[in-house]
Chimera marker file (.cmm) of the C-alpha trace (Angstrom):
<marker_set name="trace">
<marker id="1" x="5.194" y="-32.321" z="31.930" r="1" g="1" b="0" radius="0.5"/>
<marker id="2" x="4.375" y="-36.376" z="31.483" r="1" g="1" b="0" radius="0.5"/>
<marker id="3" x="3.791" y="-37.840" z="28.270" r="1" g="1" b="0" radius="0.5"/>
<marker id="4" x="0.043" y="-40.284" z="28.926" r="1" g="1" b="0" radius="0.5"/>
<marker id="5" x="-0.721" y="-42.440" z="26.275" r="1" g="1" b="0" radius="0.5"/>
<marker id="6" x="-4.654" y="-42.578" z="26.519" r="1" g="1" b="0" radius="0.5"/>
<marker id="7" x="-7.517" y="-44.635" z="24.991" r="1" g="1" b="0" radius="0.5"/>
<marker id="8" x="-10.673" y="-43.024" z="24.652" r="1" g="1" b="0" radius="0.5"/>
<marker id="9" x="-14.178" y="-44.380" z="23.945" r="1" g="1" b="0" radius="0.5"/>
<marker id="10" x="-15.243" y="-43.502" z="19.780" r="1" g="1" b="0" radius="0.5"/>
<marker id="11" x="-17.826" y="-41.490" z="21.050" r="1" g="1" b="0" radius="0.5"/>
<marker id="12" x="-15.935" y="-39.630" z="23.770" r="1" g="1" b="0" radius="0.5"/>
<marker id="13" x="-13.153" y="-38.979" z="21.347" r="1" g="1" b="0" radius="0.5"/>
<marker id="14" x="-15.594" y="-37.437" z="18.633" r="1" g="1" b="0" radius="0.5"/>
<marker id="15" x="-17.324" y="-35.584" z="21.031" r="1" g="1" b="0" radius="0.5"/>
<marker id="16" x="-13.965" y="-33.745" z="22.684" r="1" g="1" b="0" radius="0.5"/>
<marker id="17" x="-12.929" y="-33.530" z="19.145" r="1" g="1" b="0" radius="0.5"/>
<marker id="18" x="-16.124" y="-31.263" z="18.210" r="1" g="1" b="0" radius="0.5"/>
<marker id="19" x="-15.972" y="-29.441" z="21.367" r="1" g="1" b="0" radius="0.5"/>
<marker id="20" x="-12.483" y="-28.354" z="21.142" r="1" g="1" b="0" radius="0.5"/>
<marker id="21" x="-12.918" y="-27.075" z="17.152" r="1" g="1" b="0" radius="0.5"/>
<marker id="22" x="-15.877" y="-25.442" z="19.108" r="1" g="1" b="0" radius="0.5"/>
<marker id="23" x="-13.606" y="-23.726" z="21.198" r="1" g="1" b="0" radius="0.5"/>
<marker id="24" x="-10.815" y="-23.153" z="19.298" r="1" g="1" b="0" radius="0.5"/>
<marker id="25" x="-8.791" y="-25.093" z="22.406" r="1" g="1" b="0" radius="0.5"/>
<marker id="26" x="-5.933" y="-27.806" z="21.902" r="1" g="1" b="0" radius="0.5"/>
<marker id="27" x="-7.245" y="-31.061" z="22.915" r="1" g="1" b="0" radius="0.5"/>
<marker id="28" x="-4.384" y="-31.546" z="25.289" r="1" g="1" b="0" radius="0.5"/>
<marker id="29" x="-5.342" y="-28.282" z="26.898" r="1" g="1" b="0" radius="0.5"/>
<marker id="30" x="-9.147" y="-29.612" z="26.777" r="1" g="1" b="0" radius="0.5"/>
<marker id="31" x="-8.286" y="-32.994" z="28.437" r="1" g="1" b="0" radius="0.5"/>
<marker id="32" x="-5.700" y="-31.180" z="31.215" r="1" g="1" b="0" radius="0.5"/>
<marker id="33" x="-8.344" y="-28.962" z="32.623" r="1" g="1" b="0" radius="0.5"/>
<marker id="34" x="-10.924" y="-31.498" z="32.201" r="1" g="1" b="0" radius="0.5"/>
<marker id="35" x="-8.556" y="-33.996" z="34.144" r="1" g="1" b="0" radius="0.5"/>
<marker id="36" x="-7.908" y="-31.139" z="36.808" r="1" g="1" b="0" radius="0.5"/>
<marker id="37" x="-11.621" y="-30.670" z="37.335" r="1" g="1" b="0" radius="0.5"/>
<marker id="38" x="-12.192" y="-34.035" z="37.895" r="1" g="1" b="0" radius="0.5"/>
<marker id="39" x="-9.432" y="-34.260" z="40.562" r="1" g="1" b="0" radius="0.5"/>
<marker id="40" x="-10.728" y="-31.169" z="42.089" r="1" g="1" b="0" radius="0.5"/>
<marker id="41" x="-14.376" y="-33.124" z="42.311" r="1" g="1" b="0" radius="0.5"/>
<marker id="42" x="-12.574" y="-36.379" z="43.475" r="1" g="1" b="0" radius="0.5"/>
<marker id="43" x="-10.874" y="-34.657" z="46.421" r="1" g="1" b="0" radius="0.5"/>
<marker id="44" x="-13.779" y="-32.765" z="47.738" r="1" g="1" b="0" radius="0.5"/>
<marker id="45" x="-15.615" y="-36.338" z="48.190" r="1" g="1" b="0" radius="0.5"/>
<marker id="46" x="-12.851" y="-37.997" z="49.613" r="1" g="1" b="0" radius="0.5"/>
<marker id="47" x="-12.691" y="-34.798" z="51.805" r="1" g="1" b="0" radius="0.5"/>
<marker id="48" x="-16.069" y="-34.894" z="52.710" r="1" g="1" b="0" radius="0.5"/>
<marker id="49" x="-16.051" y="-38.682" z="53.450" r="1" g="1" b="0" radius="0.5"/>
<marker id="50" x="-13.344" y="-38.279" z="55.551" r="1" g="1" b="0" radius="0.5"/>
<marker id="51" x="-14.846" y="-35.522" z="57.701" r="1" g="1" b="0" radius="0.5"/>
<marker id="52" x="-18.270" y="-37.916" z="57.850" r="1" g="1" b="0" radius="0.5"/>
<marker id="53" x="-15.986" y="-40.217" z="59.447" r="1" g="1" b="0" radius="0.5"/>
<marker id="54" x="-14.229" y="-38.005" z="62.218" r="1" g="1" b="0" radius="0.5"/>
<marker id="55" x="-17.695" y="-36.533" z="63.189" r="1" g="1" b="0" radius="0.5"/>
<marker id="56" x="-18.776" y="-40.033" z="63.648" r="1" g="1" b="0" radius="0.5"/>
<marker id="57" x="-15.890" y="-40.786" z="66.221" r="1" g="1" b="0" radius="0.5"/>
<marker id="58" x="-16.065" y="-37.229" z="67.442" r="1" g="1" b="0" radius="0.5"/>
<marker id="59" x="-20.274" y="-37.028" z="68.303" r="1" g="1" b="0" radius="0.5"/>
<marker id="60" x="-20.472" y="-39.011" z="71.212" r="1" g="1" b="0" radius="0.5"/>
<marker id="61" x="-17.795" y="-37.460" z="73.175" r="1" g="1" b="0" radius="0.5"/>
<marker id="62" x="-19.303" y="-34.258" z="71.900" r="1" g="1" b="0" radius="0.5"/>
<marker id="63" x="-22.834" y="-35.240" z="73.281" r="1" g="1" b="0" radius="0.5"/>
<marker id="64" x="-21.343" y="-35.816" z="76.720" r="1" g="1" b="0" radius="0.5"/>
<marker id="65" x="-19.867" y="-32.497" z="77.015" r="1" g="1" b="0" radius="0.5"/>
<marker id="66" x="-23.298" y="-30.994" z="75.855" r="1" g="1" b="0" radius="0.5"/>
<marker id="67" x="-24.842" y="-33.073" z="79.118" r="1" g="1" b="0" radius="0.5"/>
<marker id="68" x="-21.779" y="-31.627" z="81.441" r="1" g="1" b="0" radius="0.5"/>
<marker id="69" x="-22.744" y="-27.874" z="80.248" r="1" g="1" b="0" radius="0.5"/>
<marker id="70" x="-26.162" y="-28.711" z="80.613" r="1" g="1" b="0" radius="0.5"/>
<marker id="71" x="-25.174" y="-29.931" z="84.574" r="1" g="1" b="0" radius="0.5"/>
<marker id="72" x="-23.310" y="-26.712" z="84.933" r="1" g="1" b="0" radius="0.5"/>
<marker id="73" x="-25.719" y="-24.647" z="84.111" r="1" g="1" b="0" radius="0.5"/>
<marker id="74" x="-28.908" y="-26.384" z="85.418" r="1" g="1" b="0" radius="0.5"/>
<marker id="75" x="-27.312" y="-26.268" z="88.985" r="1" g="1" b="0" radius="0.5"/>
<marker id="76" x="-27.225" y="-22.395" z="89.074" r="1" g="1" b="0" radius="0.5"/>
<link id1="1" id2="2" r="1" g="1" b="0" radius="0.2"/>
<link id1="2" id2="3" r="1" g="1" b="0" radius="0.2"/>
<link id1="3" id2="4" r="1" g="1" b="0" radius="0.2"/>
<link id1="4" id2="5" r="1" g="1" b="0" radius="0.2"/>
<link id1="5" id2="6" r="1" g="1" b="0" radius="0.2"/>
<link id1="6" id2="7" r="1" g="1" b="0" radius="0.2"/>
<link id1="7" id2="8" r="1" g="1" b="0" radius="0.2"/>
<link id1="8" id2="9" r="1" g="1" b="0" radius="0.2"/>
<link id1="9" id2="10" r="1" g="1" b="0" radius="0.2"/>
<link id1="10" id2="11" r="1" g="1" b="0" radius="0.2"/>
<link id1="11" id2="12" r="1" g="1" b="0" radius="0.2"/>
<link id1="12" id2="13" r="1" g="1" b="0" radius="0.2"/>
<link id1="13" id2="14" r="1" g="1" b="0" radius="0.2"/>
<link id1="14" id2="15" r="1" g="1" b="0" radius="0.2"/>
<link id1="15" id2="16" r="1" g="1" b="0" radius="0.2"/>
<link id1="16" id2="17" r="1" g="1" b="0" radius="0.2"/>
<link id1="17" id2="18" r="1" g="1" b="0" radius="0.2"/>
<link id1="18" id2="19" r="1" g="1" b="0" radius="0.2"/>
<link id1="19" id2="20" r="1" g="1" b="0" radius="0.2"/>
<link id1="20" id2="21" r="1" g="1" b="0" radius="0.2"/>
<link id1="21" id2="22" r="1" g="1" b="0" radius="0.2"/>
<link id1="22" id2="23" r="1" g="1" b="0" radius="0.2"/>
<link id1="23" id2="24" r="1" g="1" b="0" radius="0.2"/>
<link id1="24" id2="25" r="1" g="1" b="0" radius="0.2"/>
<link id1="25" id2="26" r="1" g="1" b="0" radius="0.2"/>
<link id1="26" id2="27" r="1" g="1" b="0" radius="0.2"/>
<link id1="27" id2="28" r="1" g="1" b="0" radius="0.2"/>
<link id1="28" id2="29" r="1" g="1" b="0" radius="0.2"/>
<link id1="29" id2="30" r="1" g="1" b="0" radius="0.2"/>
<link id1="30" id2="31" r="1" g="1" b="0" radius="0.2"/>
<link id1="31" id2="32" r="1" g="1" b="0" radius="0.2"/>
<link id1="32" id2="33" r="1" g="1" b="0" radius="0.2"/>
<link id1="33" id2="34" r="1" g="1" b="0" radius="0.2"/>
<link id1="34" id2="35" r="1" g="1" b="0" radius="0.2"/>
<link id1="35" id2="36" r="1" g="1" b="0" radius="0.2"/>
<link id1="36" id2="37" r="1" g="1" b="0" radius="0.2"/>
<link id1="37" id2="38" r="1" g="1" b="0" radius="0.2"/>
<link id1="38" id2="39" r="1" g="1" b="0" radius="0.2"/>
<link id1="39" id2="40" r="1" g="1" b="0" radius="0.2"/>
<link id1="40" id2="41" r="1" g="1" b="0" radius="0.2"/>
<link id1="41" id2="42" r="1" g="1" b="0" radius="0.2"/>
<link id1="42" id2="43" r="1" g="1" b="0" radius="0.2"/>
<link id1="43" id2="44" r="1" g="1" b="0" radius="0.2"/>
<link id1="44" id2="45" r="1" g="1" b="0" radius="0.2"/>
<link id1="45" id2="46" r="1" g="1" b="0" radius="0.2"/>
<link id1="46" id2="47" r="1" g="1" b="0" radius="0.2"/>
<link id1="47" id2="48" r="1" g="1" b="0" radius="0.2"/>
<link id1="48" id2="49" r="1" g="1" b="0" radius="0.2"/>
<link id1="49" id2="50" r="1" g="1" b="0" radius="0.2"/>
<link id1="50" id2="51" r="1" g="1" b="0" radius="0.2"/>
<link id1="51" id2="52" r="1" g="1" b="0" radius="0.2"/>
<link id1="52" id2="53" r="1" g="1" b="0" radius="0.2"/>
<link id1="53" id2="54" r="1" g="1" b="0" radius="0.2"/>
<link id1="54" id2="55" r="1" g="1" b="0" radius="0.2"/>
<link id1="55" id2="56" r="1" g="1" b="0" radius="0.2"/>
<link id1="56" id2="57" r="1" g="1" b="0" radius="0.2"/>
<link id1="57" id2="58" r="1" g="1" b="0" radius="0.2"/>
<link id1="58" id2="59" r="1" g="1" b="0" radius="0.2"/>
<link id1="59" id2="60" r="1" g="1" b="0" radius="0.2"/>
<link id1="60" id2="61" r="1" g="1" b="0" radius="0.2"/>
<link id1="61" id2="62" r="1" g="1" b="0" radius="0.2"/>
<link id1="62" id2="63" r="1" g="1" b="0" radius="0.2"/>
<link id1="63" id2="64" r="1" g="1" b="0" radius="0.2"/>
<link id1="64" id2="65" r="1" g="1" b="0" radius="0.2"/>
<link id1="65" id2="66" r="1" g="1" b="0" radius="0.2"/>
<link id1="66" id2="67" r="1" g="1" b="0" radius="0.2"/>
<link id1="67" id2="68" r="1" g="1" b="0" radius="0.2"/>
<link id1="68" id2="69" r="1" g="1" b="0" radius="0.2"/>
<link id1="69" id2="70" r="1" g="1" b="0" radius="0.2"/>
<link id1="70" id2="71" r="1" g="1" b="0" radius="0.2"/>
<link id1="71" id2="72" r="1" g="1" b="0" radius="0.2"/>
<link id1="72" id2="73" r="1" g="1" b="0" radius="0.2"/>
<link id1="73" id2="74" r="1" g="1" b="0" radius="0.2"/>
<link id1="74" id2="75" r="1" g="1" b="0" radius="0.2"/>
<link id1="75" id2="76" r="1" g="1" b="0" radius="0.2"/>
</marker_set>
């Protein structure tokens, strides 16, 4: 495990520190999951604007096999 020295805003400090007496939860273990959640957002949008970005280079080469299938089966 990594040791993070961390500086926190007053009122995000005073709010994790009521929500954690809240839940009975170590504020380490608060700020770990909270952490992991937000990487677990973070890669689904880089995911997703990665996959915008190959079906970009992939849709016109997709359209023009759509118009050969169309040929094909036009010319039955």
């Amino acid at each position: 495990m990594k040791t993070l020295s961390l500086k926190l805003d007053d009122h995000i400090f005073d709010d994790t520190e009521e929500i954690t007496a809240q839940l009975q939860l170590a504020r380490n273990r608060y700020i770990n999951e909270a952490v992991n959640m937000y990487n677990l957002v973070q890669k689904r949008r880089l995911l997703k604007k990665a996959l915008a970005k190959e079906s970009l280079l992939t849709a016109s080469d997709s359209m023009e096999v759509l118009r050969e299938l169309d040929l094909l089966i036009d010319g039955d």
